[in-house]
C-alpha positions as protocol buffer text, in pm:
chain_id: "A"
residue {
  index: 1
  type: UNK
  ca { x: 231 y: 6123 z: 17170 }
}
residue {
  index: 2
  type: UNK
  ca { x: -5 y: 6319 z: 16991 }
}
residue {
  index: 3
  type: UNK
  ca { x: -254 y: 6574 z: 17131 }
}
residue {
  index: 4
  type: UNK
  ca { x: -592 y: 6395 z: 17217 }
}
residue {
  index: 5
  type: UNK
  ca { x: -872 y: 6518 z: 16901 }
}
residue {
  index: 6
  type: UNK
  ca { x: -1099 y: 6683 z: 17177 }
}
residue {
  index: 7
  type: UNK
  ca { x: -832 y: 6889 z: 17299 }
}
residue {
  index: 8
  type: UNK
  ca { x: -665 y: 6984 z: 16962 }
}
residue {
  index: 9
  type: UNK
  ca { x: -863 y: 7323 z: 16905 }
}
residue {
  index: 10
  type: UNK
  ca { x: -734 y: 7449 z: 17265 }
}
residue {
  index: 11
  type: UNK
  ca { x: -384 y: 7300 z: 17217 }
}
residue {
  index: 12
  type: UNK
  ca { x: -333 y: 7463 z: 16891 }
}
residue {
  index: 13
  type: UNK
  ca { x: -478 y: 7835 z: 17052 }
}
residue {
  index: 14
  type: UNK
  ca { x: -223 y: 7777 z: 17335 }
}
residue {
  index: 15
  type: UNK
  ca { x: 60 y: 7736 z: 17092 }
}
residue {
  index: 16
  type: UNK
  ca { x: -89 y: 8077 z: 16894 }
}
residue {
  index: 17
  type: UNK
  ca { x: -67 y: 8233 z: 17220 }
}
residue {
  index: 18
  type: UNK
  ca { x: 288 y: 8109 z: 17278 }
}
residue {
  index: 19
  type: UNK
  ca { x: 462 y: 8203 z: 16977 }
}
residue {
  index: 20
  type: UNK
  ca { x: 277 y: 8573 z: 17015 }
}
residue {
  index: 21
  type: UNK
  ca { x: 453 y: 8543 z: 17341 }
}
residue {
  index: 22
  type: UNK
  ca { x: 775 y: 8422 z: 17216 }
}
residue {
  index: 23
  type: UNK
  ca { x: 771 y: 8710 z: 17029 }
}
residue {
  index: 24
  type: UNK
  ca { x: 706 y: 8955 z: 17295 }
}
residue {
  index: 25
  type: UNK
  ca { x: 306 y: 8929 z: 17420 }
}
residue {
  index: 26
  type: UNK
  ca { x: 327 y: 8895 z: 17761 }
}
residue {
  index: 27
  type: UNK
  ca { x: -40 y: 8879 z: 17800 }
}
residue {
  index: 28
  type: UNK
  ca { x: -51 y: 8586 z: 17561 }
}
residue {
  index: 29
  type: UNK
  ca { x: 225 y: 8411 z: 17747 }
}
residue {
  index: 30
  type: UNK
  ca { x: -29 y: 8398 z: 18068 }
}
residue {
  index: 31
  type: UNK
  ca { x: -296 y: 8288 z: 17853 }
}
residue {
  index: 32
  type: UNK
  ca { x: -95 y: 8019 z: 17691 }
}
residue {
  index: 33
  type: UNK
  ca { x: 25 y: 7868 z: 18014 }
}
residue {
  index: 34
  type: UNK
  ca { x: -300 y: 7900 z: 18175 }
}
residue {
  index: 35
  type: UNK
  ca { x: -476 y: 7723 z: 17860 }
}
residue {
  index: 36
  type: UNK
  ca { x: -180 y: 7478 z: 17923 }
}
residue {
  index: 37
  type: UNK
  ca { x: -241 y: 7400 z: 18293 }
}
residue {
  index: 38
  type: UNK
  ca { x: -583 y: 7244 z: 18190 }
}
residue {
  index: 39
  type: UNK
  ca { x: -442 y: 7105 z: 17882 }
}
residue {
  index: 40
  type: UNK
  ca { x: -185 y: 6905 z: 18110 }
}
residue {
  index: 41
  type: UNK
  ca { x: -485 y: 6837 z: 18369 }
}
residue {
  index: 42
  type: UNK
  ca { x: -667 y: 6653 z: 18142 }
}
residue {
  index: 43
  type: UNK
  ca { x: -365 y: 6463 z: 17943 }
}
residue {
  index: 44
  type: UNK
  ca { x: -169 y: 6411 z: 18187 }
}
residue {
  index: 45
  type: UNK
  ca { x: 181 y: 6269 z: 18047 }
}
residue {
  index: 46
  type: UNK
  ca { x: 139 y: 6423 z: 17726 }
}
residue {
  index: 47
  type: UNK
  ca { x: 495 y: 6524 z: 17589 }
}
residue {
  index: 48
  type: UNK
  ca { x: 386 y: 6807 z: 17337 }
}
residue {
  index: 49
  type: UNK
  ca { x: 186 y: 6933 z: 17615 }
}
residue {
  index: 50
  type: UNK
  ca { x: 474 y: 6892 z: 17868 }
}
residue {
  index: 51
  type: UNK
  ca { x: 703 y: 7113 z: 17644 }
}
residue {
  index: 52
  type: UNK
  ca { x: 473 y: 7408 z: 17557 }
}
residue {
  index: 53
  type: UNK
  ca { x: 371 y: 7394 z: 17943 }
}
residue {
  index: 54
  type: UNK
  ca { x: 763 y: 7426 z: 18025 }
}
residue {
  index: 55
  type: UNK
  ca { x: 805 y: 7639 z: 17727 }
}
residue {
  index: 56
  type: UNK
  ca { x: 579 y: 7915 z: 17905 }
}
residue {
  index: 57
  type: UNK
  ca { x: 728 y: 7879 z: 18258 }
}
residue {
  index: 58
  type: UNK
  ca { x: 1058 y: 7980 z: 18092 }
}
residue {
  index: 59
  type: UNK
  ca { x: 873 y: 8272 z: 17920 }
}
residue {
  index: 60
  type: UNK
  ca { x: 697 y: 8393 z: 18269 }
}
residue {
  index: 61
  type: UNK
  ca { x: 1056 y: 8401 z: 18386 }
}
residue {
  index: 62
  type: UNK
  ca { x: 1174 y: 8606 z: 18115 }
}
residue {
  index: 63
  type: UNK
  ca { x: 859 y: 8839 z: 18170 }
}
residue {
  index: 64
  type: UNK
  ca { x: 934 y: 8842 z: 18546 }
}
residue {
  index: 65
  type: UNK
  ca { x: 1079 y: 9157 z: 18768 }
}
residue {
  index: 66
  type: UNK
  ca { x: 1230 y: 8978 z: 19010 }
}
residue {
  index: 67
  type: UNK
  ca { x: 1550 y: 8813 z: 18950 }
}
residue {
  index: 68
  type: UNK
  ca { x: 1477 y: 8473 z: 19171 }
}
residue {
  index: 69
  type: UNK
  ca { x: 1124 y: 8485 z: 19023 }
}
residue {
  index: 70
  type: UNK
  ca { x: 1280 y: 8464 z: 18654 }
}
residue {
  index: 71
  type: UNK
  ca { x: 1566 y: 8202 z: 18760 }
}
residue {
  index: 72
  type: UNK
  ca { x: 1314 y: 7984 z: 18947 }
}
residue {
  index: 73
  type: UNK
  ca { x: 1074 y: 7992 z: 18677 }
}
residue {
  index: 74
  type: UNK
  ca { x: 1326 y: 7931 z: 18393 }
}
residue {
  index: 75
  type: UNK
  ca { x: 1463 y: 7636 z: 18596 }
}
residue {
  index: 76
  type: UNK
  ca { x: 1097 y: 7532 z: 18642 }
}
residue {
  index: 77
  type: UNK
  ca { x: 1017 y: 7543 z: 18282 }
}
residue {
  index: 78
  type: UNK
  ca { x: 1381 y: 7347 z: 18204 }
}
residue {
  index: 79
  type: UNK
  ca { x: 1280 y: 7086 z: 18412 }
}
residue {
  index: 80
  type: UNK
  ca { x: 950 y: 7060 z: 18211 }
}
residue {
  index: 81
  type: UNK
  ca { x: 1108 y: 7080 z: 17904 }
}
residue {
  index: 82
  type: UNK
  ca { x: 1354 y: 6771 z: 18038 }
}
residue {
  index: 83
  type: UNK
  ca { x: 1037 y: 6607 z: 18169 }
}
residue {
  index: 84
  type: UNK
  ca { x: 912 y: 6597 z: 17830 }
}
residue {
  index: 85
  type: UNK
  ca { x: 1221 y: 6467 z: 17648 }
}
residue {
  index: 86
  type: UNK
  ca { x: 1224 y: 6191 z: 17890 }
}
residue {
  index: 87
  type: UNK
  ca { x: 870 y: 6127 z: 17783 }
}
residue {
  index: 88
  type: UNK
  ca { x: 913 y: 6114 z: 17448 }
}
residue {
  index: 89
  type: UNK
  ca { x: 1289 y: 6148 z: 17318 }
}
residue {
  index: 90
  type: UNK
  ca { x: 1246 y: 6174 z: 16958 }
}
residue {
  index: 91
  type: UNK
  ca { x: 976 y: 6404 z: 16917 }
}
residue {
  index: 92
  type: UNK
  ca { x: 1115 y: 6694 z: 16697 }
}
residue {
  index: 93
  type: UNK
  ca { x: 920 y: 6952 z: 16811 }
}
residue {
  index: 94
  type: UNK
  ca { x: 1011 y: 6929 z: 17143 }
}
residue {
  index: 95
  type: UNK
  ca { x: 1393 y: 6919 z: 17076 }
}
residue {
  index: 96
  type: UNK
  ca { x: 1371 y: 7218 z: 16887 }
}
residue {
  index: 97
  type: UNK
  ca { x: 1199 y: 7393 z: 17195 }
}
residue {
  index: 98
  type: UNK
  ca { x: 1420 y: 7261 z: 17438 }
}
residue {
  index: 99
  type: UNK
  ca { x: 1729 y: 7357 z: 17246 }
}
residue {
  index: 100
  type: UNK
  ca { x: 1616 y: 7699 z: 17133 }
}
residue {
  index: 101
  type: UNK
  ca { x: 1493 y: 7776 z: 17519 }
}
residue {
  index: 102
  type: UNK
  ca { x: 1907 y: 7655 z: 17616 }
}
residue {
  index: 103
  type: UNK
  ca { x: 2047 y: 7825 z: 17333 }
}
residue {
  index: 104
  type: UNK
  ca { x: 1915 y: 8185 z: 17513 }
}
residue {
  index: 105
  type: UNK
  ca { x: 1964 y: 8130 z: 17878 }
}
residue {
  index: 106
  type: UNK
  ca { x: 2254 y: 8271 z: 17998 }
}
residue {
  index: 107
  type: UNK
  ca { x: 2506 y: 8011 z: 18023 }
}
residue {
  index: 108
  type: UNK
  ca { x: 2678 y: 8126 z: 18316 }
}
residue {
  index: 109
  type: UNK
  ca { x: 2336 y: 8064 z: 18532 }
}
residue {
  index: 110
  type: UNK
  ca { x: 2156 y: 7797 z: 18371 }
}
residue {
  index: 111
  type: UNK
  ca { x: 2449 y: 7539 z: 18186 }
}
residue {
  index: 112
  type: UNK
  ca { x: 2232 y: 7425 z: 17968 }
}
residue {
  index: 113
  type: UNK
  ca { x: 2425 y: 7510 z: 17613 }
}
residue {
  index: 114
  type: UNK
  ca { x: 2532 y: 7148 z: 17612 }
}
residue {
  index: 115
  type: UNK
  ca { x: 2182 y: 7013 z: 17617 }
}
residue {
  index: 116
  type: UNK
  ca { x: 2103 y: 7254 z: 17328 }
}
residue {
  index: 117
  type: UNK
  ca { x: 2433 y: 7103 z: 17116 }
}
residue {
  index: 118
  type: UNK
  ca { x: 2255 y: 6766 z: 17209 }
}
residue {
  index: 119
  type: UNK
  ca { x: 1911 y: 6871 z: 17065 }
}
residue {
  index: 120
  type: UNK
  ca { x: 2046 y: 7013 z: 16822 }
}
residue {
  index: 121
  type: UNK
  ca { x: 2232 y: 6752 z: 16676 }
}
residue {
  index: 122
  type: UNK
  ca { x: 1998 y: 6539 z: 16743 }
}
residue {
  index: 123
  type: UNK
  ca { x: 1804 y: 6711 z: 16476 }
}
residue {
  index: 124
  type: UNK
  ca { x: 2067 y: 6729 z: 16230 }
}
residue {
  index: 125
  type: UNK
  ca { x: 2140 y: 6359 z: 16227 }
}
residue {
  index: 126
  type: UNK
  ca { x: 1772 y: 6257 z: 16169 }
}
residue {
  index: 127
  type: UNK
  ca { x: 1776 y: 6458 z: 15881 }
}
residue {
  index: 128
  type: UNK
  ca { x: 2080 y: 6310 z: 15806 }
}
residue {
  index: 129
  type: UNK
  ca { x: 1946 y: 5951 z: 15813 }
}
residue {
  index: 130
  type: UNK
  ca { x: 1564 y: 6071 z: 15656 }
}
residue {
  index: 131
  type: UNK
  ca { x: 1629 y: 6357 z: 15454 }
}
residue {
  index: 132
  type: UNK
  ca { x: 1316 y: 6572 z: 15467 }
}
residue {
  index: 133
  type: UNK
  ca { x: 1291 y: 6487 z: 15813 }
}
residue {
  index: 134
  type: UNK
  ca { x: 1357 y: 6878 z: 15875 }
}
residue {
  index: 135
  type: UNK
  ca { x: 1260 y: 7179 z: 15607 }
}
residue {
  index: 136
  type: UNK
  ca { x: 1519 y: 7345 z: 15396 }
}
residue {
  index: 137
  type: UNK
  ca { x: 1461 y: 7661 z: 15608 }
}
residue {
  index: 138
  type: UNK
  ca { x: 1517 y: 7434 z: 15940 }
}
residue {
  index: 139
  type: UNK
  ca { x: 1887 y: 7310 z: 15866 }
}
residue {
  index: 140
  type: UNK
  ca { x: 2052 y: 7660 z: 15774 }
}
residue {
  index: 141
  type: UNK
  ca { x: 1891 y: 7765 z: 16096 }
}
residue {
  index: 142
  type: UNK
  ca { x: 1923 y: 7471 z: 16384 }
}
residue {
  index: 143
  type: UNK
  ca { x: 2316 y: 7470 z: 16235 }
}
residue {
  index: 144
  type: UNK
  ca { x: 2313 y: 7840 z: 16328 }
}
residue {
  index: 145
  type: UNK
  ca { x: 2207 y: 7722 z: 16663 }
}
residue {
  index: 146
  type: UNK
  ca { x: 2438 y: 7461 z: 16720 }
}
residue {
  index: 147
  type: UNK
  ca { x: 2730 y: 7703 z: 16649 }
}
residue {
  index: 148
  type: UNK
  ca { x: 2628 y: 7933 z: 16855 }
}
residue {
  index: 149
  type: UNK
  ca { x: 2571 y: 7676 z: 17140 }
}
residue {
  index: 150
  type: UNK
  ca { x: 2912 y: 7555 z: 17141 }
}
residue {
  index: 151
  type: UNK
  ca { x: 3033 y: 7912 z: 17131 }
}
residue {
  index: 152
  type: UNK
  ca { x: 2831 y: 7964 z: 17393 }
}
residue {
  index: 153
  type: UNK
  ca { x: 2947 y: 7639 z: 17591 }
}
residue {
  index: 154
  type: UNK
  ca { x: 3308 y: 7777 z: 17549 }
}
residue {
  index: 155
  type: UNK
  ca { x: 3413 y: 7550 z: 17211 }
}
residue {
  index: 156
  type: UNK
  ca { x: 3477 y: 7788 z: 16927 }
}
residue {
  index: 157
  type: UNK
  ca { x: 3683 y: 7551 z: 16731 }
}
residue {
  index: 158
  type: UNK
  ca { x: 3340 y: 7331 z: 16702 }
}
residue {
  index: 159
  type: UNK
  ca { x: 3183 y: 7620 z: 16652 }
}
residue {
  index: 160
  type: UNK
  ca { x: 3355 y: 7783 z: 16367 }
}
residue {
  index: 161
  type: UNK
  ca { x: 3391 y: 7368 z: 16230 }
}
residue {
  index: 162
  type: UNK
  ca { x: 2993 y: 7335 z: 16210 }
}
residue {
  index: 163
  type: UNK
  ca { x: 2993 y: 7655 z: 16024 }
}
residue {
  index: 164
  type: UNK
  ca { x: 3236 y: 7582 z: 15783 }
}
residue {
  index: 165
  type: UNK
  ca { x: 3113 y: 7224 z: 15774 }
}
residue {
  index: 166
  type: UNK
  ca { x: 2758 y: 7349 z: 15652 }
}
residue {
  index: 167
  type: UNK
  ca { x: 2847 y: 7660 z: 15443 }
}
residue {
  index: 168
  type: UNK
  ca { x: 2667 y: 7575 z: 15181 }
}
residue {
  index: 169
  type: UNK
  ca { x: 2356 y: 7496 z: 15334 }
}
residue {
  index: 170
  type: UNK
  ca { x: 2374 y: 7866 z: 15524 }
}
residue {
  index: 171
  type: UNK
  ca { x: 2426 y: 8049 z: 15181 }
}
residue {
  index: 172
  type: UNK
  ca { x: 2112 y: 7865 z: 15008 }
}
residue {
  index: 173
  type: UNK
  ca { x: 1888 y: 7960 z: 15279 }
}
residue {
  index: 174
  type: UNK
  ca { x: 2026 y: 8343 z: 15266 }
}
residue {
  index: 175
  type: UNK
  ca { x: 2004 y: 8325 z: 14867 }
}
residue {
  index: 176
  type: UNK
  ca { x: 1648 y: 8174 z: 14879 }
}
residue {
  index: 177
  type: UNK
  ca { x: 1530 y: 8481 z: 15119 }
}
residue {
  index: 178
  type: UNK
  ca { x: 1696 y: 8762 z: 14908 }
}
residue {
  index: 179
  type: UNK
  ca { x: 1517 y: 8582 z: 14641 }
}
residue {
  index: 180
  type: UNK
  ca { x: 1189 y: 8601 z: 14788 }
}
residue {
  index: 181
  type: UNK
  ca { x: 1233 y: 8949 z: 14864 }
}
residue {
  index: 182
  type: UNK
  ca { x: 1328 y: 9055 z: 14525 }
}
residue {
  index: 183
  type: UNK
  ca { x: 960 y: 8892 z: 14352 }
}
């Protein structure tokens, strides 16, 4: 479901905004989500829209000083996030959200580790079946994830499996950076 052409200019400022916030900006985190709220006012329904909007509820949380207000707004933006994979359940973007958001919850409060190994490998066997489907840089990184999911869901035999499973991948992503930053 892709973003309606009026509202592509605001949707693509909101997701500016959230990965500034993702990587720290807590002003840009309110901005995102309250670009977001009219975003999701005027397509209602709208799956990318749905995850971004979720994606910034679990961001306030994190941003939060009061314990209950960061649970309750993590849960809040997990049950976006879920909202939106129900909407549209193959949209790659959105399970890469979703399953980086439940890779970094703590697993002890949320549970959600298992929904990240399902995102997650979701993603790795679309590439499988359309290579291409995901960039070179993606796969080193979403296996990563998955390991650390199931280590994180208690499994570290699947864990240390998808590692050594995917080696190879790992080590060209790590030799293509060391080659970048040698030119």
């Amino acid at each position: 479901m892709a973003v309606d052409s009026a509202h592509w200019k605001q949707f693509e400022e909101a997701k500016t905004l959230h990965n500034k916030g993702v990587d720290g900006d807590k002003k840009a985190v309110i901005q995102a989500n309250e670009l977001l709220v009219k975003l999701r006012e005027a397509e209602p329904n709208n799956a990318l829209i749905e995850a971004y909007y979720g994606s910034t509820l679990v961001l306030l949380g994190r941003d939060a000083v009061k314990i209950m207000e960061k649970a309750d707004r993590a849960q809040e933006g997990l049950d976006v996030l879920n909202e939106a994979i129900t909407l549209d359940s193959n949209h790659k973007e959105i399970r890469l959200l979703r399953g980086n958001i439940c890779l970094r919850l703590p697993e002890s409060f949320f549970q959600c580790s298992e929904t990240a190994i399902e995102d997650f490998t979701f993603l790795l066997n679309r590439n499988k079946e359309n290579p291409g489907y995901l960039t070179p840089n993606q796969v080193p990184d979403i296996l990563r994830n998955l390991s650390s999911a199931y280590q994180n869901a208690g499994k570290p035999d699947e864990a240390k499996a998808v590692l050594q499973h995917f080696a190879p991948l790992v080590r060209k992503k790590k030799d293509r950076k060391e080659g970048e930053e040698t030119h």
